[in-house]
N, C-alpha and C positions, 0 to 999 in steps of 0.2 A: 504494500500500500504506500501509497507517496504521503507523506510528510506537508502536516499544515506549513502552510510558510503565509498566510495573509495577504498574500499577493494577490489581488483582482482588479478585471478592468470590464468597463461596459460592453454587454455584449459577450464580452468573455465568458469560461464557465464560472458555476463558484466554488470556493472553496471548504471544504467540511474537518472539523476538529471533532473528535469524539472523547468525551469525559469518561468519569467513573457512571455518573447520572444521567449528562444532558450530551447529548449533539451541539454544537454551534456550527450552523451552516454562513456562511457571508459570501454577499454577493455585490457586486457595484453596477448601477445606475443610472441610466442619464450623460450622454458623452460629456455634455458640460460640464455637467457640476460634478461628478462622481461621486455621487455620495454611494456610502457603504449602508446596508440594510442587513440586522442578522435576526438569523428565525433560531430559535431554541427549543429544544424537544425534550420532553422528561424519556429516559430509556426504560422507565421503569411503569409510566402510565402511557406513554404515547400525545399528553399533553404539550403544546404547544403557544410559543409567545412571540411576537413579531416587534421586536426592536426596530422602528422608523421606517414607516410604509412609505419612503419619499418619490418614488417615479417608477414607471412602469408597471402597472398592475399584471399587464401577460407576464412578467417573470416571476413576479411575486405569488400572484396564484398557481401558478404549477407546482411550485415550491412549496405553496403549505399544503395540495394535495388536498383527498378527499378527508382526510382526517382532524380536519378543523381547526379553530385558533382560538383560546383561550381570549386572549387581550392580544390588541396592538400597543406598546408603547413610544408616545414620541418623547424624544430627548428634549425638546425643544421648540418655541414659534417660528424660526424661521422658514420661508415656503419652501425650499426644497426639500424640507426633511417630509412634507406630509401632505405631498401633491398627488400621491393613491392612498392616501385613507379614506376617503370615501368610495372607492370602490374595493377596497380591501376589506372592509366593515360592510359593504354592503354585500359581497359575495360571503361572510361567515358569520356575520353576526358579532365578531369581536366586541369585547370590552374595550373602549379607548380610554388610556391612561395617561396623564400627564402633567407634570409640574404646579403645585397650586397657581402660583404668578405670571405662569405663561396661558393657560387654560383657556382663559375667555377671547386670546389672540388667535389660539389656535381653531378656536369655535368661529371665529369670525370670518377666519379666512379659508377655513374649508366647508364651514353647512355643518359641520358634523359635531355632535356635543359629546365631553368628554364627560365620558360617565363616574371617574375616579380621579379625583386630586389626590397628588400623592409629596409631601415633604420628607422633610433631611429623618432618617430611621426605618419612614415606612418600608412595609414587606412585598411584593407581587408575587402570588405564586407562578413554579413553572411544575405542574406536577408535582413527583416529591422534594423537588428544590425549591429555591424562591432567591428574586433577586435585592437585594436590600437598596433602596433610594440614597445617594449620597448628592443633597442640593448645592447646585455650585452656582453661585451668580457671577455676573460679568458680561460672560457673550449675549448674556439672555437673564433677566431678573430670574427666571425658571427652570432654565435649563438643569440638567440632571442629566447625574451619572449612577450606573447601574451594577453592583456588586456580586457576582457570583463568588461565593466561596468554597472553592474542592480542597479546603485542606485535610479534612476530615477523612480521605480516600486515599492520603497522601501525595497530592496534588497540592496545587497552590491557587493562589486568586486570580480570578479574569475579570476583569473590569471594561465597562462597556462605556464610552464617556460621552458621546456624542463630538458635538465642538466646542467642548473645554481644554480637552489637554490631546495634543498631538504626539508624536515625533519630533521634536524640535522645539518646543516651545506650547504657550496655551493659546486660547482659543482669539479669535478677533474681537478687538473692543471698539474699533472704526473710529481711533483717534482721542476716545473717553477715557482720560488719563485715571479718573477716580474708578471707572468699570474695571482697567488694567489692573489697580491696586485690588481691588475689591475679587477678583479671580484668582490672582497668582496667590493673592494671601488663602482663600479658601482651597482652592489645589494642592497648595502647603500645607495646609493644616490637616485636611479631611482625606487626602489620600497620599501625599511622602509620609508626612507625618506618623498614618495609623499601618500600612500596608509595605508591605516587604520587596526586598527586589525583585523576585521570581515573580512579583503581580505584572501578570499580561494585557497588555490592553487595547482595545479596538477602537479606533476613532468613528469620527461621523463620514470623514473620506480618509482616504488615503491606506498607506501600510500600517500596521502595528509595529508597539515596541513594548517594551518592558520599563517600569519603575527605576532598576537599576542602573539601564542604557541613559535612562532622564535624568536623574537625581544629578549629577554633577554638576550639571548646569544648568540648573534653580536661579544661582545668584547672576549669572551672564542673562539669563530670560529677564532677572528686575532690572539691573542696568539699563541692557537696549531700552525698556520700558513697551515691548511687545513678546 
């Protein structure tokens, strides 16, 4: 079997990681904006959860199959993250989840009302796992990042972030020096801070990286001041 590596591009196939628990399939989107969409599957109930329905509903529904979907959750208001939730919600019926602060954004600019606000602790199930909410403002008053923990399996943490923390640095603040402070500080606190190097993480585009690849340069991210 070939080896996750997080590598996808539109169009392209996607790529599938399998846990002790969950599947985590990701797949990217949209030639423009490339955003990354990941579907999670409990292995153990067949349960499934849709991390940011953002373009393309013909890839998205083959992908969840006849087997249903739990909840959709968006990470965030901004429009590409959830330009097929209404057709993603209307072909399953999903739960739509998302951010207390961003919520009534995301109702406005899709039709679609979010049935569960969710803050900094809450739980979402996926099956027999569940992902814990970790709220990070800045890019978005709302936005949120999504916590798997397989340490229990002898695995480590996957972290789901949306467009808060990249590869490189965090998320865009569009020149809002006080949203920059107000990110990189919560980024630092709520995940260097609590979660270890081996925490893997999946952005809202792009490749993955790891905590420990990032951690060193924290202090070069506050400097530049992006």
């Amino acid at each position: 079997m070939v080896s996750y590596t997080g590598e996808v591009r539109p169009g392209g196939p996607a790529d599938v990681r399998e846990l002790d628990g969950v599947r985590i399939t990701k797949v990217a989107v949209d030639e423009k904006m490339s955003n990354n969409c990941y579907l999670l599957r409990c292995l153990r109930t067949g349960e499934q959860v849709l991390i940011d329905a953002a373009a393309e509903p013909e890839v998205l529904l083959p992908l969840i199959g006849d087997d249903g979907l739990r909840a959709v959750v968006t990470t965030h208001r901004h429009w590409d993250h959830h330009r097929a939730l209404r057709a993603v919600v209307d072909a399953t019926g999903a739960e739509v989840v998302a951010g207390t602060p961003d919520a009534d954004a995301i109702t406005e600019q899709t039709g679609v009302a979010v049935d569960r606000r969710v803050d900094q602790g809450d739980t979402i199930p996926v099956g027999a796992s569940s992902l814990e909410v970790i709220a990070i403002a800045g890019h978005t008053p709302g936005s949120i990042a999504l916590l798997l923990d397989d340490t229990a399996s002898g695995g480590h943490p996957h972290l789901f972030t949306g467009d808060s923390l990249f590869p490189g640095g965090v998320g865009n603040t569009f020149g809002d020096a006080d949203a920059f402070v107000q990110l990189v500080d919560q980024v630092e606190e709520r995940i260097f801070d609590r979660l270890p190097d081996d925490t893997w993480f999946y952005p809202g585009h792009g490749n993955d990286s790891t905590l420990g690849a990032e951690r060193p340069h924290l202090a070069e991210w506050r400097t530049r001041g992006w």
